[in-house]
C-alpha positions as CSV (number, residue, x, y, z in Angstrom):
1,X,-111.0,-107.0,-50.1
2,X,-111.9,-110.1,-47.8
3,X,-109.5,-112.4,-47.3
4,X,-110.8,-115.9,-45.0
5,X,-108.0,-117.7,-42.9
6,X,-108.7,-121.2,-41.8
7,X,-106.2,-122.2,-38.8
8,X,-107.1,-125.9,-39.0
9,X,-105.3,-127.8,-41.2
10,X,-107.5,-129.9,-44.1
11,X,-110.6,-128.6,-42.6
12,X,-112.9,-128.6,-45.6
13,X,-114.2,-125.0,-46.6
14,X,-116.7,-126.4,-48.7
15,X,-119.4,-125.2,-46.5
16,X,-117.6,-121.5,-47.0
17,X,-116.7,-121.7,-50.1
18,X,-120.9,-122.7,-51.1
19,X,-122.0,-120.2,-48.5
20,X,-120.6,-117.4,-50.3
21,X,-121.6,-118.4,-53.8
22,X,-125.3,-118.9,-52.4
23,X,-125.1,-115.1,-51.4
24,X,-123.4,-113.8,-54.1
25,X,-125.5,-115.3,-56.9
26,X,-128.9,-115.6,-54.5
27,X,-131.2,-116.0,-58.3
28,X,-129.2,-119.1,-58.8
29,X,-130.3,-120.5,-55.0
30,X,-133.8,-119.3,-54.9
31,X,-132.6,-116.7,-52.3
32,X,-134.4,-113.2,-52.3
33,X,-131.9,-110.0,-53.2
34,X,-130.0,-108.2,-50.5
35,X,-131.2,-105.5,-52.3
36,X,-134.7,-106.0,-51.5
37,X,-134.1,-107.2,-47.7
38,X,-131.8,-103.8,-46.8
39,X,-133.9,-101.8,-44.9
40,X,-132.2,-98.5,-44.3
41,X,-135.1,-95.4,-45.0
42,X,-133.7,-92.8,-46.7
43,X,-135.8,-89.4,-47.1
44,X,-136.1,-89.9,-51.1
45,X,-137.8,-92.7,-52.8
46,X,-134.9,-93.9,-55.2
47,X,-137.5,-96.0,-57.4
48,X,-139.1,-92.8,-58.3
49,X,-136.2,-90.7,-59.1
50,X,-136.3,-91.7,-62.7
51,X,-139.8,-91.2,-64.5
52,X,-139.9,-91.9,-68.4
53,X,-143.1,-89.8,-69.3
54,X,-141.5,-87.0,-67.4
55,X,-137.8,-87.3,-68.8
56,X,-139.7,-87.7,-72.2
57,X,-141.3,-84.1,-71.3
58,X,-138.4,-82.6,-70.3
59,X,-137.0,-83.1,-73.8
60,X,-139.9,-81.4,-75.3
61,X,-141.9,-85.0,-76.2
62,X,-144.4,-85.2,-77.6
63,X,-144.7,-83.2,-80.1
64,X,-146.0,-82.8,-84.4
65,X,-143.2,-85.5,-85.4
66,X,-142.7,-88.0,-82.3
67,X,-146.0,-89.6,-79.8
68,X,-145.2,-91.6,-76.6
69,X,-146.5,-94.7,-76.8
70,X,-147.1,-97.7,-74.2
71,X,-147.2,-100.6,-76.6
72,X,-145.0,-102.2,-74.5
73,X,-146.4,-101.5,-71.0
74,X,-146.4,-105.4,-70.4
75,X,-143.4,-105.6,-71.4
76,X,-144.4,-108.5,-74.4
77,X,-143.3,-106.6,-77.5
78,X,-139.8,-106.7,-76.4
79,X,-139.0,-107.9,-72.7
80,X,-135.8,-105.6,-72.7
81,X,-137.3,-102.2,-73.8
82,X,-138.9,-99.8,-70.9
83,X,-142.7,-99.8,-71.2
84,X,-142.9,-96.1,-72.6
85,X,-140.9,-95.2,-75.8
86,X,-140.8,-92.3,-77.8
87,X,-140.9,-93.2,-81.6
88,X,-141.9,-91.2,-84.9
89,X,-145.9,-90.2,-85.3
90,X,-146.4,-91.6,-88.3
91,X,-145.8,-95.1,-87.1
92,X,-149.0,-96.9,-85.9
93,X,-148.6,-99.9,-83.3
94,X,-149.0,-101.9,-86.1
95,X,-146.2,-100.5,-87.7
96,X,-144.3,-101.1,-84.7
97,X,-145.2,-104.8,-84.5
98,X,-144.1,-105.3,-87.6
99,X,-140.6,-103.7,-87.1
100,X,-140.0,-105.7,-84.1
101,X,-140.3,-108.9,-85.9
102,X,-137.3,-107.6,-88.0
103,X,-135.2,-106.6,-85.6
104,X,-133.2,-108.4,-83.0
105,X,-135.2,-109.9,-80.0
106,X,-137.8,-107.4,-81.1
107,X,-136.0,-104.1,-80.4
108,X,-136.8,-101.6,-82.5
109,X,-135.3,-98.0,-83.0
110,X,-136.9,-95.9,-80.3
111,X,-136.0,-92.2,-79.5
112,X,-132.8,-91.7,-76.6
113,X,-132.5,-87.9,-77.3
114,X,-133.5,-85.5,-79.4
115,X,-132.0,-82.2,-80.1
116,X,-133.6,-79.3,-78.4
117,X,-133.2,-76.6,-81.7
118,X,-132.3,-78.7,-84.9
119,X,-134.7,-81.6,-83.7
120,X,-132.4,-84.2,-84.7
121,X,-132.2,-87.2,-82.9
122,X,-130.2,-90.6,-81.7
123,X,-132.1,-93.7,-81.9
124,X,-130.9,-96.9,-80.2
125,X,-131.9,-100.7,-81.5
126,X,-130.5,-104.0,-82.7
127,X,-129.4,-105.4,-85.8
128,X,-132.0,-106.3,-88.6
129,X,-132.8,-109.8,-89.1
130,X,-131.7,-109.8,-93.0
131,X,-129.7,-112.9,-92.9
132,X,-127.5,-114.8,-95.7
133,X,-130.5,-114.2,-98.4
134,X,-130.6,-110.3,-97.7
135,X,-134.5,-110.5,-96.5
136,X,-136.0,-106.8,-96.8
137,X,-139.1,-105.7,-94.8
138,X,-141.4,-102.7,-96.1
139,X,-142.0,-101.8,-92.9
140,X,-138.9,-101.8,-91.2
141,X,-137.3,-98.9,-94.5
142,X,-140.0,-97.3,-94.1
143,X,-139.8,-96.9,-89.9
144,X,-136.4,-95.9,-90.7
145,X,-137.5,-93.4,-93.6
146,X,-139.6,-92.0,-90.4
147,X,-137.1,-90.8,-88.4
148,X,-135.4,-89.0,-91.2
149,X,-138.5,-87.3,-91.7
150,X,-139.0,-86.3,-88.4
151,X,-135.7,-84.0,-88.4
152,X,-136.6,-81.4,-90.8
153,X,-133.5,-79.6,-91.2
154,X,-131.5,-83.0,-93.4
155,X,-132.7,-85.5,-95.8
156,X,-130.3,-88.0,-94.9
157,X,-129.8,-90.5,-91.8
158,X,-126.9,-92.2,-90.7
159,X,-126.9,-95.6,-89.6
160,X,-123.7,-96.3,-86.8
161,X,-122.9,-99.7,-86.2
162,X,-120.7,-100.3,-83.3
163,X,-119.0,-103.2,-84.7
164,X,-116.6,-103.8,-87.4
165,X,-117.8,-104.6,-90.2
166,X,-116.5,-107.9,-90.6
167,X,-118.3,-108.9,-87.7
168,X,-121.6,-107.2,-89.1
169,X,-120.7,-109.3,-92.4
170,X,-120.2,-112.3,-90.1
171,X,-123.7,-112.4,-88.4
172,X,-125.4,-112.3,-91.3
173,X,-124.7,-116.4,-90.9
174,X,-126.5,-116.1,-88.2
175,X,-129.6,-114.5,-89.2
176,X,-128.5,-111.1,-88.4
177,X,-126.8,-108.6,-90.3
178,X,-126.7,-105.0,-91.4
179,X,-128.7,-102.0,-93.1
180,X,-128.3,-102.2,-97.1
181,X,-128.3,-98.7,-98.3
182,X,-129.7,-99.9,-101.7
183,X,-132.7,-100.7,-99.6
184,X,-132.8,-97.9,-96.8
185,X,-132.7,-94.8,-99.4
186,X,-131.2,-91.5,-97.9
187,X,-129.5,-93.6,-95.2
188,X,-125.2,-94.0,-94.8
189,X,-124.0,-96.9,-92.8
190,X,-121.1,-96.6,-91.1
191,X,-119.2,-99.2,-88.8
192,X,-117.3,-97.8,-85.2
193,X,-115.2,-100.8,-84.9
194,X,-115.8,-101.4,-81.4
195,X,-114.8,-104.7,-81.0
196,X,-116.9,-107.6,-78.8
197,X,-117.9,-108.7,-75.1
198,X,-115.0,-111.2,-75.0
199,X,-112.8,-108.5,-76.6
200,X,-113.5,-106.7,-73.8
201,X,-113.8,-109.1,-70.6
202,X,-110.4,-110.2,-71.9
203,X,-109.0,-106.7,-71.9
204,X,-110.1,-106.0,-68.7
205,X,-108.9,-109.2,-67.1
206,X,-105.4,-108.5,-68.4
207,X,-106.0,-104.5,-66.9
208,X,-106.8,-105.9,-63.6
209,X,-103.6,-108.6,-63.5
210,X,-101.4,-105.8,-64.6
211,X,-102.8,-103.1,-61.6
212,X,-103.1,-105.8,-58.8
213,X,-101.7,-107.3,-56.6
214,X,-98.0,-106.2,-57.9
215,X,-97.0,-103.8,-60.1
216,X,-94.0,-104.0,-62.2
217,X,-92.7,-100.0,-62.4
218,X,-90.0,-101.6,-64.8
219,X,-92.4,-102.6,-67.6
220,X,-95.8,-100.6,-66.8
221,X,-96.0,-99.1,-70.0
222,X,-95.7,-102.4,-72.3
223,X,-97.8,-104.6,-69.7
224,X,-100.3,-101.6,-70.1
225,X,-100.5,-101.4,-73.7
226,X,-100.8,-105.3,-74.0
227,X,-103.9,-105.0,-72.5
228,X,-105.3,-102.6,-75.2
229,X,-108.3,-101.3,-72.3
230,X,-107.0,-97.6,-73.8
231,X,-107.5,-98.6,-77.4
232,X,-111.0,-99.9,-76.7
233,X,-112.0,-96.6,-74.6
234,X,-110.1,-94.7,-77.9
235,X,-112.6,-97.1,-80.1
236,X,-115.7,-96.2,-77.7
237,X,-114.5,-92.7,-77.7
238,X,-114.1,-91.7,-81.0
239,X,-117.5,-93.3,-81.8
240,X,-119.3,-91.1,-79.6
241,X,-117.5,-88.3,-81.0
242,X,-118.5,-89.0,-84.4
243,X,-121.9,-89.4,-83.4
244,X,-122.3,-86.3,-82.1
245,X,-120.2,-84.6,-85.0
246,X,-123.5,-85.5,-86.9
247,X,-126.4,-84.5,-85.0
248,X,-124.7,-81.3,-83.6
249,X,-122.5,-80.2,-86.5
250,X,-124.2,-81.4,-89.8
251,X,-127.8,-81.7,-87.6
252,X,-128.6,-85.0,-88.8
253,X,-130.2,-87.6,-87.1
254,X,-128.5,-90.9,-86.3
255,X,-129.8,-94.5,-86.0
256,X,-127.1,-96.6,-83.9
257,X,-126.7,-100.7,-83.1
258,X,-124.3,-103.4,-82.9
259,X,-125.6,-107.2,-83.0
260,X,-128.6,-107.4,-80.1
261,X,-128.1,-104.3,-78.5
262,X,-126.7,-105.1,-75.7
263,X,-123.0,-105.4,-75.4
264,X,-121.6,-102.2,-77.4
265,X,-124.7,-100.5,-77.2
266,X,-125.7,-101.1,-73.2
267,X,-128.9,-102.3,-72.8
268,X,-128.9,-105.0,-70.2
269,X,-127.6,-105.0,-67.1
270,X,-128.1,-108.2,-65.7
271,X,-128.9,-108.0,-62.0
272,X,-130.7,-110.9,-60.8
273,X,-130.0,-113.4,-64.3
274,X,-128.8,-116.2,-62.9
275,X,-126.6,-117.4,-65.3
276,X,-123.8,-116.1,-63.0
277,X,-121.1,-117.6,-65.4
278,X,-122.8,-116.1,-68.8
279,X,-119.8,-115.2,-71.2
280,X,-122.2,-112.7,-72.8
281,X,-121.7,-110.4,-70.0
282,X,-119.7,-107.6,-70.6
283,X,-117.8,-104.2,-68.5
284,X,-119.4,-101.8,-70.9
285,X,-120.5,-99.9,-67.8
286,X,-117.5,-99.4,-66.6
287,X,-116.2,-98.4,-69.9
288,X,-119.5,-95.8,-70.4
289,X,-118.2,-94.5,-66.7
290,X,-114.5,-94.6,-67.9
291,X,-115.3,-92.3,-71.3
292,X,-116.6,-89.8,-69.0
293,X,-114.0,-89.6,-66.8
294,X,-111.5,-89.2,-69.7
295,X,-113.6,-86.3,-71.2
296,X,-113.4,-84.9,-67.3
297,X,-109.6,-84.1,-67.6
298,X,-109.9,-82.3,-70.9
299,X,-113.0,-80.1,-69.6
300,X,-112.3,-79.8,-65.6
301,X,-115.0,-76.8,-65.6
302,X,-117.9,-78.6,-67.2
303,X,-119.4,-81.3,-65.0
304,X,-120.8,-80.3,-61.8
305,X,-119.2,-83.8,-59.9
306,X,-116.3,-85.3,-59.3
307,X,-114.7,-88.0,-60.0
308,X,-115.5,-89.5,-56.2
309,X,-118.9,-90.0,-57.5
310,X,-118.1,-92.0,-60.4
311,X,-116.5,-94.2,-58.1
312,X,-119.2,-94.5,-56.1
313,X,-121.4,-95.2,-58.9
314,X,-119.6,-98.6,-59.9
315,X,-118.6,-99.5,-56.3
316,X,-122.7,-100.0,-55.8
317,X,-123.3,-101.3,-59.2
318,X,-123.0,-104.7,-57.1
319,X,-123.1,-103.8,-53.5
320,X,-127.0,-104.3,-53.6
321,X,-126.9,-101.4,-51.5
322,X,-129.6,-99.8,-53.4
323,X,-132.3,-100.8,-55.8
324,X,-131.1,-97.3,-58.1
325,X,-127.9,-95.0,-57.9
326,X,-129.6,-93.0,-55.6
327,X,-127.4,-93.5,-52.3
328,X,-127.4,-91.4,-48.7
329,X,-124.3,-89.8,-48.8
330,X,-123.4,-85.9,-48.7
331,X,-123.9,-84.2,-51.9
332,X,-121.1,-81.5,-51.3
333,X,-118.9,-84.8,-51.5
334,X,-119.5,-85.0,-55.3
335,X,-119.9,-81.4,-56.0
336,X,-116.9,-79.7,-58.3
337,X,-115.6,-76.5,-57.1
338,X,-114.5,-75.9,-60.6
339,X,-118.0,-76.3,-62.5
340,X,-118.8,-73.2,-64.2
341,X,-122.6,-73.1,-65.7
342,X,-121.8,-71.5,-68.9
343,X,-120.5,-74.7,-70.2
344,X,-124.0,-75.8,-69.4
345,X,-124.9,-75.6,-73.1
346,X,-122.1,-76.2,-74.8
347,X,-121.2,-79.6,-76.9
348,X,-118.3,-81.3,-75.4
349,X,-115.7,-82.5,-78.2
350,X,-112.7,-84.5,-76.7
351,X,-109.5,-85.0,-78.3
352,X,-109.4,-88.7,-78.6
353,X,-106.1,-89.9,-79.7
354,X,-104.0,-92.6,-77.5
355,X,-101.7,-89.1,-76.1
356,X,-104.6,-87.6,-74.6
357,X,-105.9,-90.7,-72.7
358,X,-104.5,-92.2,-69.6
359,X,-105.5,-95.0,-67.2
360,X,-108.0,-93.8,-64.4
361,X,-105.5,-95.1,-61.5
362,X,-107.1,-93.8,-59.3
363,X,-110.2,-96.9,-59.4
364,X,-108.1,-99.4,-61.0
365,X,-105.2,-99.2,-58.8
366,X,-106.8,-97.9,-55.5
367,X,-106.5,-101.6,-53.8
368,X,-102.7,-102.2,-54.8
369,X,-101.1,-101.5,-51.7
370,X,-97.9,-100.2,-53.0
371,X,-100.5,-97.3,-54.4
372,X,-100.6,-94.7,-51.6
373,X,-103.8,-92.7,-52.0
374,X,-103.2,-88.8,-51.7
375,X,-105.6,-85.8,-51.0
376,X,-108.2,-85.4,-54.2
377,X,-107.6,-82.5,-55.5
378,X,-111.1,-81.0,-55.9
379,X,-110.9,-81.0,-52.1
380,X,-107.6,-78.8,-52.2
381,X,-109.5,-76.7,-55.0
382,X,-112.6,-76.2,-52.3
383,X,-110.7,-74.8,-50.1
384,X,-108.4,-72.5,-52.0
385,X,-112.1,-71.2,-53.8
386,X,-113.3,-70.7,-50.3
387,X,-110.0,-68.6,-49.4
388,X,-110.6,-66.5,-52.4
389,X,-114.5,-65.9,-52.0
390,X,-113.3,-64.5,-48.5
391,X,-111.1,-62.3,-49.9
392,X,-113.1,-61.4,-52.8
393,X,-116.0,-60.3,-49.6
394,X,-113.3,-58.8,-47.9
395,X,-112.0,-56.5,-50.9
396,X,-115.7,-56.1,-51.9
397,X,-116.3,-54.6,-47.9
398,X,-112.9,-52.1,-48.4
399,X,-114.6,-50.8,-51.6
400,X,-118.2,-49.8,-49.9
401,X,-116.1,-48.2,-47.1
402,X,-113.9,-46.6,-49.7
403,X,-116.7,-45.1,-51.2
404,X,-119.0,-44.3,-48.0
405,X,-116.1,-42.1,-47.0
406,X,-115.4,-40.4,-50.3
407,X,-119.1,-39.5,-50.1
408,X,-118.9,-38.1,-46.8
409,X,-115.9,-36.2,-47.2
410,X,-117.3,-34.4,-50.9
411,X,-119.4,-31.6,-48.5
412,X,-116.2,-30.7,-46.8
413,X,-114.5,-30.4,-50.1
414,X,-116.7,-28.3,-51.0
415,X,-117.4,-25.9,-48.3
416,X,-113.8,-25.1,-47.9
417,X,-113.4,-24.1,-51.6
418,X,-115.9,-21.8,-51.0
């Protein structure tokens, strides 16, 4: 935190005060991102640490039942999608056109991951454009109808829509709306009732007045629960949950949106907008980084970082430090000494009720002074693993010499019984 003193009296900090706003919002002020202008060399190049076509291939694409395609390399199908996608072979690019003129600001369900036995899969998009009249398109049924058929093991799909369904009912006014399952056959919708952006700035606003600058001990609990942050990360939570109940359990595939895509479901981040005071932007960032946190207390021995590195993630999610995540600090920092690999496989299913979640202190409170910061305990843990693995050498040395003697005593043995 930075605080400015001025020791003259009504001197005018109006020069400060548009200083700092020209720096922090530079897109509004014509001013080129620090991002862009930070010049440290680090011995990666962080713009190439992510690679679609590779990711794609890493997750066995393509193959009989999805292609890659580059219909939007220019970005002019749909400004907000990358330029690769993964989407179901028997669409054409035609077929794609046609889909995007249906959907919300032209996204269209493309491929996020796809399961590496049952080949079942989670699509992400935005909310067809069916409106008060119910308007149908062939094209987009069919797209859907696609998918489905590209997961051979189920005949049905399920449709997750992040809102509640009042609010899917409600933007049908608006041109938008929801899947009607008279008209996408083999498909179940199904509403996560994850409430809005505003919701949710709200929440958070009331979360950070209640962690800083005081605290009041005396009514933490009520002040807490009136901001409703846990309910939210419950709501975002138990979503995910069911998600993944049905492409692991029943090994169907899964088509998920809210209204454009972009505030439940994240898909813009906003660096560099210059509408600095948008109300559309929303902490569903922090709340993807705050889910997996939670699911870090109830499987310690499953992620290979700590929580430090979560941290670190949303510290520089402003800093313009870096142009990606990729940052020059010691791995070891971020490694946990608790990770075993067998959990490498395994599907993760959190308990998700209100007593098994609990505020992550440690980044929302970590600036009230009254909070005084103690020793992480994955570093305690390194060291008492390191203790042990000496020990384990140690008892592991006792046992060859054990042995070595054992062997060279058996001739003696031996020779005397005889």
């Amino acid at each position: 935190m930075i605080i400015f003193i001025y020791s003259q009296e009504n001197h005018s900090r109006r020069m400060v005060t548009e200083k700092l706003m020209q720096y922090a919002f530079p897109a509004s002020h014509k001013l080129p991102f620090f991002a862009f202008e930070y010049c440290e060399q680090y011995p990666e190049n962080g713009w190439s640490v992510y690679e679609p076509i590779a990711e794609l291939k890493r997750q066995g694409l393509p193959n009989e039942s999805w292609r890659i395609t580059r219909i939007n390399e220019q970005y002019e199908l749909c400004e907000t999608y990358p330029a690769v996608w993964a989407v179901p072979a028997a669409a054409n690019d035609n077929d794609l056109r046609n889909v995007a003129a249906f959907r919300s600001r032209g996204r269209i369900p493309v491929l996020s991951w796809i399961h590496p036995e049952s080949q079942a899969t989670i699509a992400r998009c935005a909310q067809p454009l069916v409106g008060v009249s119910g308007k149908r398109s062939r094209d987009d049924e069919a797209y859907i109808q696609h998918i489905m058929d590209a997961n051979a093991q189920s005949h049905k799909i399920f449709i997750m829509d992040a809102r509640p369904s009042v609010n899917a009912v409600a933007n049908k006014a608006k041109g938008g709306g929801y899947e009607s399952e008279d008209a996408y056959q083999n498909a179940e919708v199904q509403f996560l009732d994850i409430h809005n952006i505003h919701v949710m700035r709200e929440s958070l606003r009331k979360l950070q007045e209640v962690c800083y600058p005081h605290i009041d001990n005396a009514h933490w609990l009520s002040n807490l629960e009136a901001t409703h942050w846990l309910d939210h990360i419950r709501c975002v939570l138990s979503g995910a949950l069911r998600i993944a109940d049905k492409v692991e359990s029943h090994k169907t595939s899964v088509v998920v949106h809210c209204s454009d895509g972009w505030d439940r479901t994240a898909q813009r981040i906003g660096h560099g907008d210059d509408r600095h005071q948008d109300a559309d932007r929303s902490p569903v960032f922090l709340q993807f980084i705050d889910c997996i946190w939670q699911i870090m207390r109830q499987f310690p021995h499953a992620f290979q970082f700590t929580e430090d590195l979560l941290i670190t993630l949303l510290d520089h999610l402003y800093s313009c430090l870096f142009g990606t995540f990729l940052y020059n600090s010691n791995p070891s920092d971020f490694e946990n000494p608790l990770y075993n690999s067998a959990t490498r496989h395994h599907v993760l299913f959190p308990r998700t009720s209100m007593r098994h979640l609990c505020l992550w202190d440690k980044y929302y409170c970590r600036w009230n002074p009254s909070m005084r910061q103690q020793e992480p305990v994955h570093i305690r843990f390194k060291e008492l693993l390191h203790v042990k693995g000496q020990l384990e050498k140690r008892v592991e040395e006792l046992r060859k010499e054990l042995a070595a003697r054992q062997t060279h005593d058996s001739p003696r043995v031996a020779s005397a019984i005889v």
